[in-house]
C-alpha positions in Angstrom: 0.0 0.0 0.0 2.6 1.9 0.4 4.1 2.0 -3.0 0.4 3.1 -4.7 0.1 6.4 -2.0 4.1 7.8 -3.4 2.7 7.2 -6.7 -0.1 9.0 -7.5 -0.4 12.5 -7.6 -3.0 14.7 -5.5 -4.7 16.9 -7.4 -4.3 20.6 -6.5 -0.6 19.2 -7.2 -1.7 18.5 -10.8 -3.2 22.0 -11.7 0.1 23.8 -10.6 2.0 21.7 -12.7 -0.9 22.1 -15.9 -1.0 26.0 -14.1 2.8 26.2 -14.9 3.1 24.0 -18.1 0.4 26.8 -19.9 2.4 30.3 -18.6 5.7 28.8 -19.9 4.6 27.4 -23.2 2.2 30.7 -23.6 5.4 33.0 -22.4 7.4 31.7 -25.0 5.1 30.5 -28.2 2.8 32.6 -27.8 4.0 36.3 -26.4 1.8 39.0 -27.1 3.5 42.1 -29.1 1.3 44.3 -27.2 3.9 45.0 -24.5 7.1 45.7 -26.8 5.5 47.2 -30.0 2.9 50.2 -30.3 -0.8 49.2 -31.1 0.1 50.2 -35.1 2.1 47.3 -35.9 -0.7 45.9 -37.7 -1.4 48.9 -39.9 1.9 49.8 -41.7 4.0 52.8 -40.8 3.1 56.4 -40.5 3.2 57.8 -43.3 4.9 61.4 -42.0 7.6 59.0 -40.1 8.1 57.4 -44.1 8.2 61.0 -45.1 10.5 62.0 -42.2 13.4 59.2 -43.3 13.1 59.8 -46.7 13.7 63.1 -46.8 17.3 62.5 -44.4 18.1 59.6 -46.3 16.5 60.3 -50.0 18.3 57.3 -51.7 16.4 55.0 -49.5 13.3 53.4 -51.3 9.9 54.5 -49.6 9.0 50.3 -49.3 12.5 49.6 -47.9 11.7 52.0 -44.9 8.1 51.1 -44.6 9.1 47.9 -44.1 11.4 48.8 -41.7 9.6 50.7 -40.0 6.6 48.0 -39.5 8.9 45.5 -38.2 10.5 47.7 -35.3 7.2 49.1 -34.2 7.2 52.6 -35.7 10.3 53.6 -34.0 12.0 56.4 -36.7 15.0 56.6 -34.1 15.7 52.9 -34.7 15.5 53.6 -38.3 17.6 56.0 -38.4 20.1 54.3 -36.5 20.5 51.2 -38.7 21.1 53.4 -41.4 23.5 55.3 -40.0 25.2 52.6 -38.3 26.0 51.1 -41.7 24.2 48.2 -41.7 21.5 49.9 -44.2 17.9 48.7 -44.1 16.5 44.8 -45.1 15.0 44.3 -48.7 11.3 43.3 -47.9 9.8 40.2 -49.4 8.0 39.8 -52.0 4.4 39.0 -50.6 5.2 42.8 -48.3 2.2 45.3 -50.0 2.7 48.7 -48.5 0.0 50.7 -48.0 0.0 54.0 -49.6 -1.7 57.6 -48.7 -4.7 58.2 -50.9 -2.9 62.0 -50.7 -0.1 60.9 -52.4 -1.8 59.5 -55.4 -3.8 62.7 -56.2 -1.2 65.1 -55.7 2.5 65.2 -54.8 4.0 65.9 -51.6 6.7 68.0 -52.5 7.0 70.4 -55.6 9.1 69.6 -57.9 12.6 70.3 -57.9 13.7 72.8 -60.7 17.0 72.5 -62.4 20.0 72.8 -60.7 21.9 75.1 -63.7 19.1 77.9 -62.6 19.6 77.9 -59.1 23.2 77.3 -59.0 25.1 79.3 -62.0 28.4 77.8 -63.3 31.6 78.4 -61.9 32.6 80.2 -64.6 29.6 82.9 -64.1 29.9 82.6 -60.1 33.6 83.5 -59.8 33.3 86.5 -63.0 35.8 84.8 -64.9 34.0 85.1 -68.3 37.3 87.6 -69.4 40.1 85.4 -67.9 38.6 82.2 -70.0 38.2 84.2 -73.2 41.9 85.7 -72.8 43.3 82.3 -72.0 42.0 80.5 -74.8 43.1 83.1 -76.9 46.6 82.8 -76.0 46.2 79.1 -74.9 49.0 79.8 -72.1 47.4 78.9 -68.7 49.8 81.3 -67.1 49.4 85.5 -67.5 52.6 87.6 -68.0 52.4 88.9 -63.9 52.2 85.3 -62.8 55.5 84.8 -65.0 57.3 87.5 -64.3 56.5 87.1 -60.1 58.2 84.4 -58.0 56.0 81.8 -55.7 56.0 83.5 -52.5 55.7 81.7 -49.2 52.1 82.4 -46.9 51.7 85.6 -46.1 50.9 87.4 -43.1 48.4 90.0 -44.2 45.1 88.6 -44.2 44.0 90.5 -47.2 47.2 88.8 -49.1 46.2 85.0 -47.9 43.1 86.1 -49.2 43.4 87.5 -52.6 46.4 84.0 -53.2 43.6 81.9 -52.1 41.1 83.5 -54.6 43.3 83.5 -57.4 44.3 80.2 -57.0 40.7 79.4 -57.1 40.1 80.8 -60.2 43.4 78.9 -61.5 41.7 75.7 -60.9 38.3 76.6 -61.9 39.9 77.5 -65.4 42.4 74.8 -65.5 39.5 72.1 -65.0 37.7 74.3 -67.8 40.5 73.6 -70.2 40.6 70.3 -69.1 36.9 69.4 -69.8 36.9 71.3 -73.2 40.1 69.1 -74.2 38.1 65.9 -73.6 35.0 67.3 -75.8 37.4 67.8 -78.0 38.5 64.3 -78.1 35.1 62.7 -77.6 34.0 65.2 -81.3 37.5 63.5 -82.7 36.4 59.8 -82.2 33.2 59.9 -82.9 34.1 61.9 -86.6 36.3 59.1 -86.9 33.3 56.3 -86.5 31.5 58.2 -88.9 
């Protein structure tokens, strides 16, 4: 008799163990996302947050960071951080459907961009050295008769001299890359006259 009382089991012992047995297979099969994630997890990202990334990070793709954004909860800050940590954002699969604004198909967010020549002139036309292009290609010597006839002086210690050295030898590089574009048109006209 005393065998059959060690083994059985009494029963408020059995529901702690069935008690227990539920919470840790539920704890770790089943844990709910409401306690780590905000309640939008399940309707795609903001799109002002998608809007927010893309314009720091504009060669991004908008379904690259709303994917992103769905699987860490919304969080732009993590976002942001994977991307510039390096590691750049996860391609989403195929089956991943963003959802767009309806605002977005009607009309666009942001205007668009004009052309960069209209809002930023050409070196050439920024620096004023329209006169100093049109004389050097005339003589075709890079180097004026004062810059010849005056030796390379060391840094100077008026601040107006730095200055004005610095500025010219701006211009001497603006002008020499001139020349150097213009000689590869010129080649690039040469070979293809010779195709032809």
């Amino acid at each position: 008799m005393s065998d059959s009382q060690q083994q059985t089991l009494n029963l408020p012992s059995l529901f702690f163990v069935l008690i227990l047995a539920g919470l840790f297979i539920r704890y770790f099969f089943f844990s709910s996302s409401t306690d780590a994630r905000p309640p939008q997890r399940g309707r795609g990202a903001d799109p002002a947050h998608v809007d927010q990334i893309q314009q720091m990070f504009p060669q991004l793709s908008r379904r690259d960071i709303q994917w992103d954004l769905q699987r860490n909860g919304g969080s732009v800050q993590a976002t942001t951080e994977r991307v510039l940590g390096g590691r750049g954002l996860e391609r989403p699969p195929p089956s991943f459907q963003p959802i767009e604004p309806a605002s977005s198909s009607t009309a666009p967010l942001r205007p668009a961009p004009s052309p960069p020549t209209s809002s930023h002139p050409d070196l050439i036309t920024r620096y004023n050295l329209a006169s100093r292009l049109t004389a050097n290609s005339q003589s075709e010597d890079p180097m004026t008769d004062e810059e010849k006839s005056s030796p390379k002086s060391g840094w100077s210690q008026s601040k107006a001299e730095r200055q004005a050295l610095l500025q010219k030898r701006r211009e001497d590089m603006v002008l020499a890359a001139r020349r150097k574009m213009e000689a590869k048109e010129r080649e690039k006209e040469k070979g293809k006259a010779k195709e032809v």
